[in-house]
C-alpha positions as CSV (number, residue, x, y, z in Angstrom):
1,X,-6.3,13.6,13.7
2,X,-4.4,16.3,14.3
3,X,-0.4,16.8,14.5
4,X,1.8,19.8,14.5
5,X,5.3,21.0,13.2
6,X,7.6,18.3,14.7
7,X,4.9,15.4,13.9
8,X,5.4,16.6,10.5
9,X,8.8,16.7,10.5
10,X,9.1,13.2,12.0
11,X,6.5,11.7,9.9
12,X,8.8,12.8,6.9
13,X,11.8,11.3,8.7
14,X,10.3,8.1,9.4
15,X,8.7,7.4,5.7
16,X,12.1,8.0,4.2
17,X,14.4,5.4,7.1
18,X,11.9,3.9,10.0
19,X,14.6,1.7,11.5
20,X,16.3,4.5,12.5
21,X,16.2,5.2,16.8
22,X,14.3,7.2,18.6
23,X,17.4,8.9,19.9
24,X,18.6,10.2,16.0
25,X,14.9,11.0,15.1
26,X,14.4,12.9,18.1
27,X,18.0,14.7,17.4
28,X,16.9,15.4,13.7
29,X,13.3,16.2,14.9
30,X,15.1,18.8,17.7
31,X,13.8,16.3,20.6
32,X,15.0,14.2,23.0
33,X,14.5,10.4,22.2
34,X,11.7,10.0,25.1
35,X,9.6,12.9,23.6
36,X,10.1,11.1,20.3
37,X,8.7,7.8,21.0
38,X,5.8,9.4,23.3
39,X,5.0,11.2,19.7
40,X,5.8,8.2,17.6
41,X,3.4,6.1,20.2
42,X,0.7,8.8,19.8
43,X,0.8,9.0,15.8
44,X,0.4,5.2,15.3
45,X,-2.2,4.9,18.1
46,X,-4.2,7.4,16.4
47,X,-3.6,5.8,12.8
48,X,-1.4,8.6,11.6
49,X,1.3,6.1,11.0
50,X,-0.5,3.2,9.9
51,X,1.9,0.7,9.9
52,X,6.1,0.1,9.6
53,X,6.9,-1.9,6.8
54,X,10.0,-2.7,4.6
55,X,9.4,-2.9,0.8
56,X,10.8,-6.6,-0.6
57,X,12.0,-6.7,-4.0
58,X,9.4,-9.1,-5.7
59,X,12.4,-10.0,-7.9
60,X,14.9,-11.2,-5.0
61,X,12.4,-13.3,-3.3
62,X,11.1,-15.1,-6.3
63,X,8.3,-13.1,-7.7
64,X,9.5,-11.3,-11.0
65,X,6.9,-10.9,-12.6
66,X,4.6,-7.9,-11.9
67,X,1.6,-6.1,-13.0
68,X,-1.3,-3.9,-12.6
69,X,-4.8,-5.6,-13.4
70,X,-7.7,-3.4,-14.0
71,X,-11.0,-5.2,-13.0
72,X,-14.4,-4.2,-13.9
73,X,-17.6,-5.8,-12.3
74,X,-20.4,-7.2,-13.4
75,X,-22.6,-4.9,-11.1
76,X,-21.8,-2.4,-8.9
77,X,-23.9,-3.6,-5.8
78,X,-22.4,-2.9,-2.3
79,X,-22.9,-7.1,-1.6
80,X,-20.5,-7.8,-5.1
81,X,-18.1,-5.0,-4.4
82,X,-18.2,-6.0,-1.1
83,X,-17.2,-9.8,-1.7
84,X,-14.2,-9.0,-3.9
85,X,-12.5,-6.5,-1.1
86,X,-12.4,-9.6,0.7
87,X,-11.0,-11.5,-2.4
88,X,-8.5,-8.8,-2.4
89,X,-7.4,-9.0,1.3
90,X,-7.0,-12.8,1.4
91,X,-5.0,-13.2,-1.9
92,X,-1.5,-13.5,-1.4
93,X,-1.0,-12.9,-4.8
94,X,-2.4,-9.0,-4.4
95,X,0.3,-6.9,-2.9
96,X,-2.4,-3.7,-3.3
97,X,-5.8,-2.9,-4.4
98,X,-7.5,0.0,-5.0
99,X,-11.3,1.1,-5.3
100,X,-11.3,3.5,-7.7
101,X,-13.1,5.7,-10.2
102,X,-13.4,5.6,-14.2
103,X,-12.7,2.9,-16.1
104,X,-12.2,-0.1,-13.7
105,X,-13.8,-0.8,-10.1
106,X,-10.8,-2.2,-9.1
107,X,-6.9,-1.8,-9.6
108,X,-4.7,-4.3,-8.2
109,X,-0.7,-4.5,-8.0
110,X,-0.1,-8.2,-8.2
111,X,3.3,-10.7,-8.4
112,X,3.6,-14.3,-9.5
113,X,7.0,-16.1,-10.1
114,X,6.1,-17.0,-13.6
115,X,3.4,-16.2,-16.3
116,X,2.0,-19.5,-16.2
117,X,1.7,-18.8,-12.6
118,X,-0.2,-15.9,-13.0
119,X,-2.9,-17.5,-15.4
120,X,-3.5,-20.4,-12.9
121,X,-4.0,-17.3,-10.8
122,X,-6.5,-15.6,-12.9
123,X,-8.1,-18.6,-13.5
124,X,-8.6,-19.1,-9.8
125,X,-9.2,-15.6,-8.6
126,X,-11.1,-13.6,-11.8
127,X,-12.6,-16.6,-13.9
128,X,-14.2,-18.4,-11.4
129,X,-17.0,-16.0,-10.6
130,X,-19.6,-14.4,-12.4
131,X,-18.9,-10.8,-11.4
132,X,-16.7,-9.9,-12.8
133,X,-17.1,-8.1,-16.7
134,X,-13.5,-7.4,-17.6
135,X,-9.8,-7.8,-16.6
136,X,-7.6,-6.0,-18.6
137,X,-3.6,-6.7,-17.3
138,X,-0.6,-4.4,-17.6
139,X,2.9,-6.3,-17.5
140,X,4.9,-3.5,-15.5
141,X,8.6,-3.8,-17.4
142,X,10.7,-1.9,-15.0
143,X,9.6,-0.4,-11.5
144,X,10.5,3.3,-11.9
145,X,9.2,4.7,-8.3
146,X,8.7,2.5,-4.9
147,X,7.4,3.5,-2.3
148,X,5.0,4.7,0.3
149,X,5.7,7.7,0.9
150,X,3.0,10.9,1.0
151,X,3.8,14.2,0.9
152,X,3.5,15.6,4.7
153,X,2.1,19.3,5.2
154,X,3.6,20.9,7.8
155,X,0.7,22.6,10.1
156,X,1.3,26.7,10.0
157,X,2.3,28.2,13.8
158,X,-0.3,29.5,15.6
């Protein structure tokens, strides 16, 4: 996957505001708006962009209550590690999991409307299987940073 100087440039534009028009990102991207969307097209077709989202405040719609759950597994054997990436994806609960190195397998960004909520949740999703070892939960008390945003590297000039 390759992109140059203006991708760059756009890709920053569209991570900080993607509702804006292909007309202004063009203009702030020093395009016009049909070269814009030709790129915009190619980026997401080859997974550059991977998708267009808008972040919801898990407070406003009825989730306040967050946390990060570090999961350990019983075994690490590609059929268990397997099984609980598709645990992940179907939970609504999860809003992100990560397969990660050092002390956990696993660390997922979760919501639930109330703490009794999220022990029926645990109860469902960690306690009813046997592979899992350990679930150690983090109660996140004020969300500092959101966002997707990555740092773009803009490609040097041939």
């Amino acid at each position: 996957m390759q992109y140059d100087r203006i991708d760059a440039r756009i890709l920053e534009i569209v991570q900080k505001n993607n509702r804006l028009t292909s007309e202004v990102i063009g203009e702030m991207a020093g395009l016009s708006a049909t070269a814009c969307q030709r790129r915009l097209k190619r980026l997401r077709s080859e997974g550059i962009i991977e998708a267009d989202v808008s972040i919801v405040s898990p407070k406003a719609v009825g989730s306040p209550i967050q946390m990060l759950v570090l999961v350990s597994l019983e075994r690490e054997r590609a059929d268990i590690i397997d099984r609980f990436k598709k645990a992940i994806k179907s939970s609504v609960e999860v809003v992100n999991g990560f397969y990660v190195t050092g002390d956990a397998d696993f660390v997922l960004y979760i919501t639930a409307r109330s703490m009794e909520d999220y022990e029926q949740f645990t109860r469902r999703f960690f306690y009813a299987t046997s592979d899992i070892k350990t679930v150690k939960t983090m109660v996140i008390v004020d969300r500092v940073k959101v966002g997707f945003a990555v740092p773009i590297e803009t490609p040097l000039e041939d």
